[in-house]
GUVEX-742797 format. One line per 2 residues: number of its first residue (from 0); their letters; for each residue x negated, z, y negated of N, C-alpha, C. Coordinates in steps of 0.001 Angstrom, whole numbers, plus 500000, padded with zeros to 6 digits. Atoms other than C-alpha are relative to their C-alpha. Layout:
residues N
NUM> A> X:Z:Y:X:Z:Y:X:Z:Y | ...
***
This chain:
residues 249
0> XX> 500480:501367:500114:507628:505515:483320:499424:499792:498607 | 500364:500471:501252:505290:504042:480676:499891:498647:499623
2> XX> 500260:501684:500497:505331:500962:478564:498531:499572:500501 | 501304:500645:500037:502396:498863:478272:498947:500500:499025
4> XX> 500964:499911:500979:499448:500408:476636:500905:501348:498919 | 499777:499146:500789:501633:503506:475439:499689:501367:501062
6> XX> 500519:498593:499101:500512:507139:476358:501066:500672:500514 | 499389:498912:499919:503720:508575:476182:501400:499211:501482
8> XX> 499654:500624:499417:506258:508002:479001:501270:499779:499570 | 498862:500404:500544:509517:506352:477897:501129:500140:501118
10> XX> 499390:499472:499496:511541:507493:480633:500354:500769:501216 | 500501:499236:498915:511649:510025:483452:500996:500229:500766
12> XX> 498695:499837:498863:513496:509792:486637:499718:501743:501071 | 500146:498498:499417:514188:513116:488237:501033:499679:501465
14> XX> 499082:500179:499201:515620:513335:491610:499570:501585:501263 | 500461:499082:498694:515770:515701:494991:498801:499413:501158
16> XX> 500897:500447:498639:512300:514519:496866:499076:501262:500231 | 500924:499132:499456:510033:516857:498727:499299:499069:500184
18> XX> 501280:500288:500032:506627:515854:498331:499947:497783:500228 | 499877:502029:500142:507256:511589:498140:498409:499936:500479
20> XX> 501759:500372:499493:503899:509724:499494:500310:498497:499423 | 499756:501262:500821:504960:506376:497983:501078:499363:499611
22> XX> 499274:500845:500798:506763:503872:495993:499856:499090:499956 | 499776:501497:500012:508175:500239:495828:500277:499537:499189
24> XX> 499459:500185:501270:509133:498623:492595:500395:498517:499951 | 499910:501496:499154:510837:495506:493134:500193:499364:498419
26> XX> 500002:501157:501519:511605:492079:490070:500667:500904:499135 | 499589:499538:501023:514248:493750:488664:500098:501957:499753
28> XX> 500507:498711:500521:512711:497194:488286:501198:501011:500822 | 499652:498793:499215:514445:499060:491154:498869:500824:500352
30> XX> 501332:499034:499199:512253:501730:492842:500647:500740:501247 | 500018:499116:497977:512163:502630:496829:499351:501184:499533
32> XX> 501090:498316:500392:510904:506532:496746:499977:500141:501343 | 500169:499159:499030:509868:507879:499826:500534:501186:499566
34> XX> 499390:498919:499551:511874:510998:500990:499627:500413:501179 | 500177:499549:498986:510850:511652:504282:499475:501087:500662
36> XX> 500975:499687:499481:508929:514289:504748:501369:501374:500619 | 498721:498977:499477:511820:517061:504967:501336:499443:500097
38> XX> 498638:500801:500449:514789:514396:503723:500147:499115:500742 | 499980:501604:498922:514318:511664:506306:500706:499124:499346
40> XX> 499064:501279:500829:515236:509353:503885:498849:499279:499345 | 500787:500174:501413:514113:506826:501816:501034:499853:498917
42> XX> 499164:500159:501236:515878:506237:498290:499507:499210:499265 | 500105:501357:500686:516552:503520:496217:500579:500474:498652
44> XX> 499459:499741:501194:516761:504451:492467:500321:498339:498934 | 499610:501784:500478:519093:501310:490778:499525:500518:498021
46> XX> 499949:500540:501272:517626:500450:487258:501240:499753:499116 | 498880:500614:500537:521200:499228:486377:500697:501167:499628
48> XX> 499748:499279:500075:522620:502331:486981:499611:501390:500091 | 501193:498195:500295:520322:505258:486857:500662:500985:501186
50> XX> 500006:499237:499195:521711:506428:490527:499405:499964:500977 | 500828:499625:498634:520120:507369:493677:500669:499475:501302
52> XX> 499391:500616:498827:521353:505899:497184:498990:500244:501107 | 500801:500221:498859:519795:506199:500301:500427:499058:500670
54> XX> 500206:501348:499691:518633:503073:501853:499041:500209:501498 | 500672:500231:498726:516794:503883:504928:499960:501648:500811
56> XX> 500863:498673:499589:516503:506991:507331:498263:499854:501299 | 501060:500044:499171:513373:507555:508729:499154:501753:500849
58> XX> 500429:498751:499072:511401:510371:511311:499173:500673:499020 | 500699:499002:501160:508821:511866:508513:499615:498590:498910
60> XX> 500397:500322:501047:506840:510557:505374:499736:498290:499756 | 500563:501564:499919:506481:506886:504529:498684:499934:499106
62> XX> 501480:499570:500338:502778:506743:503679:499744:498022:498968 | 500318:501694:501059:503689:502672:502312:501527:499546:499966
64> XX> 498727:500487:500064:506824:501041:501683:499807:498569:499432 | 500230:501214:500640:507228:497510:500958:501131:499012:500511
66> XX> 498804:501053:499669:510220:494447:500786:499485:499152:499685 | 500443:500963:499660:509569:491545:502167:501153:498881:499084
68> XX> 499046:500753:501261:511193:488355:500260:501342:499773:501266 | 499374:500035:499223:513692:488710:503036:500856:501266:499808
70> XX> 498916:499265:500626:515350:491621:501385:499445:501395:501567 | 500289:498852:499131:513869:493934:504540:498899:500973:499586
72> XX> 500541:498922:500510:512547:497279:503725:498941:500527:501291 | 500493:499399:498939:509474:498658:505808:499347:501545:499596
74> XX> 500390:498258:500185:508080:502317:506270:498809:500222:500464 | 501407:499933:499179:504725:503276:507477:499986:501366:500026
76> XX> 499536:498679:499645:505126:506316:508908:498403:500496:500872 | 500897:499853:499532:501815:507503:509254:499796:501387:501391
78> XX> 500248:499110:498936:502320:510566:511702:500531:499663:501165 | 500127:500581:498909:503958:508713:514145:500003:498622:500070
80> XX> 500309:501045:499796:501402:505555:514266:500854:499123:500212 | 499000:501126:499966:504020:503094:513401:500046:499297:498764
82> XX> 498636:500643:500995:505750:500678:511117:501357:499761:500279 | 498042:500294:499566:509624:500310:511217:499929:499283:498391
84> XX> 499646:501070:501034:511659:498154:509262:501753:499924:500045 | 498332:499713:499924:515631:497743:508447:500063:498946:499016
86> XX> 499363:501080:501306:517293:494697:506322:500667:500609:499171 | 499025:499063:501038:518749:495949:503148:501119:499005:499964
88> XX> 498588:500434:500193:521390:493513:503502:501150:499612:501171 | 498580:499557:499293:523283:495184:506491:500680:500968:499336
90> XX> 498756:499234:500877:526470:496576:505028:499551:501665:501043 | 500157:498449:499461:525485:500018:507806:499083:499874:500133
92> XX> 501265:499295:500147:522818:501873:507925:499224:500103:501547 | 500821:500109:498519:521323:500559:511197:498778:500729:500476
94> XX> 501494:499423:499387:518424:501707:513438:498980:499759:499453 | 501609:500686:500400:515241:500924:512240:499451:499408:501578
96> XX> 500803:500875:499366:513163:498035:514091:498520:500738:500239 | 501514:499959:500534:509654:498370:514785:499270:499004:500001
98> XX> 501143:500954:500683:507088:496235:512843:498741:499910:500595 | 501479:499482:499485:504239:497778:514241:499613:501401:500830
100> XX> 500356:498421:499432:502491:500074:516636:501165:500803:500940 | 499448:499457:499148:503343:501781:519721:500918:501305:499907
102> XX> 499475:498955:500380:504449:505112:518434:498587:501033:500456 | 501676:499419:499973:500701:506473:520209:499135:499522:499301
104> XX> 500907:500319:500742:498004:506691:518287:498770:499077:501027 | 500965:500437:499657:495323:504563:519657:499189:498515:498804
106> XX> 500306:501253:501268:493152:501501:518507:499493:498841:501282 | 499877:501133:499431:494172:498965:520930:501004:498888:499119
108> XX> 499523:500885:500802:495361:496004:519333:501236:500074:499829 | 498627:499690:500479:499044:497095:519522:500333:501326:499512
110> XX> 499651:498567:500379:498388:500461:518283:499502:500040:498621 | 500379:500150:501138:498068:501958:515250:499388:502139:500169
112> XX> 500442:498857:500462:496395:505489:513854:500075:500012:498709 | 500114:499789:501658:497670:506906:510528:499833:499150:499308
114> XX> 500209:500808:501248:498513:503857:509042:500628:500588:498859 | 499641:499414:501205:498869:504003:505423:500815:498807:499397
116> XX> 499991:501142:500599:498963:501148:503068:500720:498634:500553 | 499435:501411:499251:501267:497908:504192:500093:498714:498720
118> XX> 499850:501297:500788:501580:494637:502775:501120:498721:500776 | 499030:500922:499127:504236:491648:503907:499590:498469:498802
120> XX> 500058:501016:501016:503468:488138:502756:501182:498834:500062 | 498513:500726:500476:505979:485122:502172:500139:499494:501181
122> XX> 499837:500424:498413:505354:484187:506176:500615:500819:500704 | 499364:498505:498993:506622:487726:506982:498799:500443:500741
124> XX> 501652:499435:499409:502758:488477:508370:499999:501064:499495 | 499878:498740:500224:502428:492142:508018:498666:500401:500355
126> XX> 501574:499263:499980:499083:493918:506782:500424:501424:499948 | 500021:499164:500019:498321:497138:507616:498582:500600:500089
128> XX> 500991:499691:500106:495797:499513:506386:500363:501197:501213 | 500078:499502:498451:494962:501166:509872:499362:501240:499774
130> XX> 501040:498404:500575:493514:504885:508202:499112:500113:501030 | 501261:499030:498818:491725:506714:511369:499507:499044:500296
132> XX> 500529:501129:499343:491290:503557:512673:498743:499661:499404 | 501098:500746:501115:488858:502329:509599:500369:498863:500494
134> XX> 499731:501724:500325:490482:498777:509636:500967:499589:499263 | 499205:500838:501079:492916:496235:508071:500311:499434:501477
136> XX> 499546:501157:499039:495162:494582:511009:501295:499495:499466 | 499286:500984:500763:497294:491848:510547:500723:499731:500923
138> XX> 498819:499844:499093:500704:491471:512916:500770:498509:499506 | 499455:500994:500905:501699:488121:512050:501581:499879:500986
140> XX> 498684:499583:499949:505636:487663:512168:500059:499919:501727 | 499584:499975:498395:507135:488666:515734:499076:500297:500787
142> XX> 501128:500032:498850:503740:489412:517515:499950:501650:499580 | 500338:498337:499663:503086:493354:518856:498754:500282:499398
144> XX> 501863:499396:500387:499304:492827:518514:499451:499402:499234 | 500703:500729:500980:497320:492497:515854:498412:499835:500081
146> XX> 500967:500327:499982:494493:491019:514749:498969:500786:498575 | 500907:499500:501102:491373:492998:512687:499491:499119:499654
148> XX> 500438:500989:501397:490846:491020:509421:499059:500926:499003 | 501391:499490:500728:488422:493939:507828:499898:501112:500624
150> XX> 500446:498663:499723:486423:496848:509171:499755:500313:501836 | 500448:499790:499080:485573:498501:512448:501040:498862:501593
152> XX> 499217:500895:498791:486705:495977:515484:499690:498632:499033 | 499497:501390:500503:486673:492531:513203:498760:499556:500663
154> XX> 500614:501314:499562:485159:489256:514305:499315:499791:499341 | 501007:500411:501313:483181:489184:510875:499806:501689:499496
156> XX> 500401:498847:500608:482239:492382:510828:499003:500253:498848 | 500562:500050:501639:480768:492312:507094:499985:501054:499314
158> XX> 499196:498748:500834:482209:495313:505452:500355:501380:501274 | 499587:498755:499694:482333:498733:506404:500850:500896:499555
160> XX> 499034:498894:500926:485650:500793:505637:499890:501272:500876 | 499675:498692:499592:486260:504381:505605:501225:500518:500191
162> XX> 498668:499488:500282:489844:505362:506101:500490:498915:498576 | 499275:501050:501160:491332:502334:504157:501357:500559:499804
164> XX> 498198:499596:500542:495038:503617:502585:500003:499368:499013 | 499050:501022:500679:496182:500395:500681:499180:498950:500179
166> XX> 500433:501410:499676:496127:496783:500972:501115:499421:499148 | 499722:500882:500883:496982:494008:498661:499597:498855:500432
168> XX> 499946:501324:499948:497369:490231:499161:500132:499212:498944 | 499376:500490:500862:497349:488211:496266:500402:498119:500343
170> XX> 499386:501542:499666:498648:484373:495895:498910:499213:500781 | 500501:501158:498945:495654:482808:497258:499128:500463:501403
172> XX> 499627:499187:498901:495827:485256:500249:498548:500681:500143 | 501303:499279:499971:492577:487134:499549:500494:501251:500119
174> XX> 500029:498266:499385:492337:490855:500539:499438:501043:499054 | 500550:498948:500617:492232:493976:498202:500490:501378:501069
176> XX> 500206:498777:499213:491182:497240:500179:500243:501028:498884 | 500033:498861:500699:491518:500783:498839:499174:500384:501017
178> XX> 500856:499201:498932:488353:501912:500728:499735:501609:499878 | 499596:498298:500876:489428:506087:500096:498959:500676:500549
180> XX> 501297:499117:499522:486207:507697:501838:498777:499528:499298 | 500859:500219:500588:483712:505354:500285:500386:499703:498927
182> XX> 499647:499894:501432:485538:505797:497078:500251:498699:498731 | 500221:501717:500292:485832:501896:496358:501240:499029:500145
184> XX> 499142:501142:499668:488254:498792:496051:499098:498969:500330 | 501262:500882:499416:486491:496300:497920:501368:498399:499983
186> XX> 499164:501269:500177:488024:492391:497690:499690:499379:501115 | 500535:500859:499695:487750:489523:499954:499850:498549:499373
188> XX> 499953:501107:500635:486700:485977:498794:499181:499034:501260 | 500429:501078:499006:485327:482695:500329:498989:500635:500637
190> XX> 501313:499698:499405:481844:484503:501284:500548:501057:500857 | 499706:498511:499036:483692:487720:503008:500155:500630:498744
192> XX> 499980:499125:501381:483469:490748:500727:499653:500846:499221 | 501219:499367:500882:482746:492350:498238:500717:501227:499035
194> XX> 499686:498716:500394:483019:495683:496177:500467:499975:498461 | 499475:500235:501376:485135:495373:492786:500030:501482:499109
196> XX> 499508:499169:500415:485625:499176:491701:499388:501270:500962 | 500391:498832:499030:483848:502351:492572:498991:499792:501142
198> XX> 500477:500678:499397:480693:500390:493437:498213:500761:500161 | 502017:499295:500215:477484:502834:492563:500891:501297:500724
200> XX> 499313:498376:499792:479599:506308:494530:500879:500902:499148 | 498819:498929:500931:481710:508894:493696:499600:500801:499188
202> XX> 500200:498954:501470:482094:510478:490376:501334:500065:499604 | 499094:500225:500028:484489:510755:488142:499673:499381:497912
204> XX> 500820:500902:501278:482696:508445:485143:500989:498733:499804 | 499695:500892:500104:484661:505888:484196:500197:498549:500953
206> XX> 500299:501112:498674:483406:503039:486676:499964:500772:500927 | 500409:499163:498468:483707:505655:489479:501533:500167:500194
208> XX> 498602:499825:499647:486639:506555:491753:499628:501554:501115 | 500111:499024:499536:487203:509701:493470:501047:499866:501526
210> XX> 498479:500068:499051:489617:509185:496819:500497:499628:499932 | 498777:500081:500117:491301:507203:495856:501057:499596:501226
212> XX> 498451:500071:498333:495060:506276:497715:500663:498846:499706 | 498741:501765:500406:496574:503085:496277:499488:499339:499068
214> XX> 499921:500910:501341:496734:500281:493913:500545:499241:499927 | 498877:501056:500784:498581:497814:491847:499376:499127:499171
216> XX> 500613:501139:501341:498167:494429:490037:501397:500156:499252 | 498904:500117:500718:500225:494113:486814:500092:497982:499904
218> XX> 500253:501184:499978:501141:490744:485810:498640:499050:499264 | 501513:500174:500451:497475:489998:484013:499167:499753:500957
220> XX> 501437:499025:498913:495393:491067:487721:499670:500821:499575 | 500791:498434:500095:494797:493890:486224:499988:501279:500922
222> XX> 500045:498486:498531:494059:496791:488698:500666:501258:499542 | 499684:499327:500316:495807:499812:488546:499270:501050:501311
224> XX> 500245:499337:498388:494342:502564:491212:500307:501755:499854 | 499956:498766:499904:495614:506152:491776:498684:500517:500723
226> XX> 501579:499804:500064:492129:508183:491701:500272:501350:500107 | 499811:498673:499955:493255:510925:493427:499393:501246:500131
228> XX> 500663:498803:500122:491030:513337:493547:498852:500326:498070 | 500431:500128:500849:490284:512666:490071:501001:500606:498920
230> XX> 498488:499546:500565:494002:513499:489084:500150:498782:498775 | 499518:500811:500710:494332:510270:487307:500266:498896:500351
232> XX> 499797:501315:499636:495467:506799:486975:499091:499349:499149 | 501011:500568:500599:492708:504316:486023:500308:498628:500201
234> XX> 499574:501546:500296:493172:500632:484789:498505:499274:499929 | 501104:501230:499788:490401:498194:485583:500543:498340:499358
236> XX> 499409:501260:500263:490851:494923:483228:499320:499271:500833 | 500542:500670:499623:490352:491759:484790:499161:499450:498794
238> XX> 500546:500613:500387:487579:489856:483561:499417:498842:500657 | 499992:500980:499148:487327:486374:484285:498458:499441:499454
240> XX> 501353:500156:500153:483462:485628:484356:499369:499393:501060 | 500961:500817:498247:480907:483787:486780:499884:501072:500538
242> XX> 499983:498563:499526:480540:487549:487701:501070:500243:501228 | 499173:499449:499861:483735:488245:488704:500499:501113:500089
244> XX> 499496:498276:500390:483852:491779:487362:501031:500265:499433 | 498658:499274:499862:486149:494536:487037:499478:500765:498814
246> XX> 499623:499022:501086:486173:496425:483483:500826:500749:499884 | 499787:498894:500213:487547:499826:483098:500549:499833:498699
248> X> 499679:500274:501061:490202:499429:480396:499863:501493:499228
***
């Protein structure tokens, strides 16, 4: 882990994972790890006490992880087209639910293909970046089928994604994509949307993104995006302008 604005990392958690695919980081600086891929687990490393616990089992890799303000943990288990879900505040280690998706891959409105990326907002509405699919569907609480809010199938078809793997909601419920084929974070706003990051193709120039697989706001908006085929992490400041551009810190 690194401070703010320091190169070096100030402290390094080591544990038993085979090949992790993501991470959760909740207020007070716990961290969900994916385990799944050989460990069918996920793990919860406590801040307080610098130990490890397992907090969820699951069938392979969680490709997103995310807790809802309801204290429930979900998994996106991209090889078998699903989401599941489990409350972290049953005392046993119950079944997992499912959130989403039949367990077949398809791209009927209750199915999913290689999702990646999830999101949960304060309604319990559950976004999911739909990979093979090329969309963004939206499962709002208790309903099987969802509805496409960006990309191939939507009602406003505007935007073209490629294999989207991450999605972001911020407070005034606008939409950040990780578009990982056309190498781009794409936003939504009142007009539909538009392309914030990785907006002239792939390179690996500063304003360019290579594949990427995720991203993060800090508390600023500042972008954070793993640029994976770039082998780095790249910080985009916000800049608040009639523009509304994205600077490359």
């Amino acid at each position: 882990m690194w401070e703010e604005e320091s190169v070096n990392p100030t402290n390094i958690i080591s544990g038993n994972f085979t090949a992790p695919r993501s991470l959760f980081v909740t207020l007070n600086d716990d961290i969900y790890i994916d385990d799944g891929y050989e460990n069918g687990r996920v793990q919860k490393w406590s801040a307080e006490t610098n130990n490890f616990a397992t907090v969820m089992n699951v069938k392979s890799s969680c490709f997103g992880l995310f807790i809802d303000i309801n204290d429930t943990l979900y998994c996106s288990m991209s090889s078998h087209n699903q989401v599941v879900k489990r409350s972290l505040n049953d005392a046993a280690m119950t079944s997992n639910r499912v959130a989403a998706g039949t367990g077949i891959e398809g791209s009927a409105s209750n199915q999913l293909d290689g999702p990646r990326g999830i999101f949960v907002d304060v309604n319990l509405d559950l976004y999911v970046a739909d990979c093979y699919n090329d969309r963004v569907q939206l499962f709002h609480s208790g309903e099987s089928k969802g509805i496409t809010v960006a990309g191939s199938g939507s009602l406003n078809p505007i935007i073209t994604l490629r294999r989207p793997t991450g999605i972001i909601l911020d407070a005034e419920k606008y939409l950040f994509i990780v578009d990982q084929h056309n190498n781009r974070i794409v936003a939504s706003n009142s007009n539909g949307f538009r392309c914030l990051v990785g907006c002239y193709g792939q390179g690996s120039q500063s304003h360019q993104l290579g594949n990427p697989s995720s991203m993060s706001f800090d508390h600023s908006g500042n972008i954070f995006v793993v640029d994976h085929h770039n082998s780095r992490i790249q910080k985009f400041l916000l800049m608040k302008d009639s523009f509304g551009k994205l600077k490359k810190s």
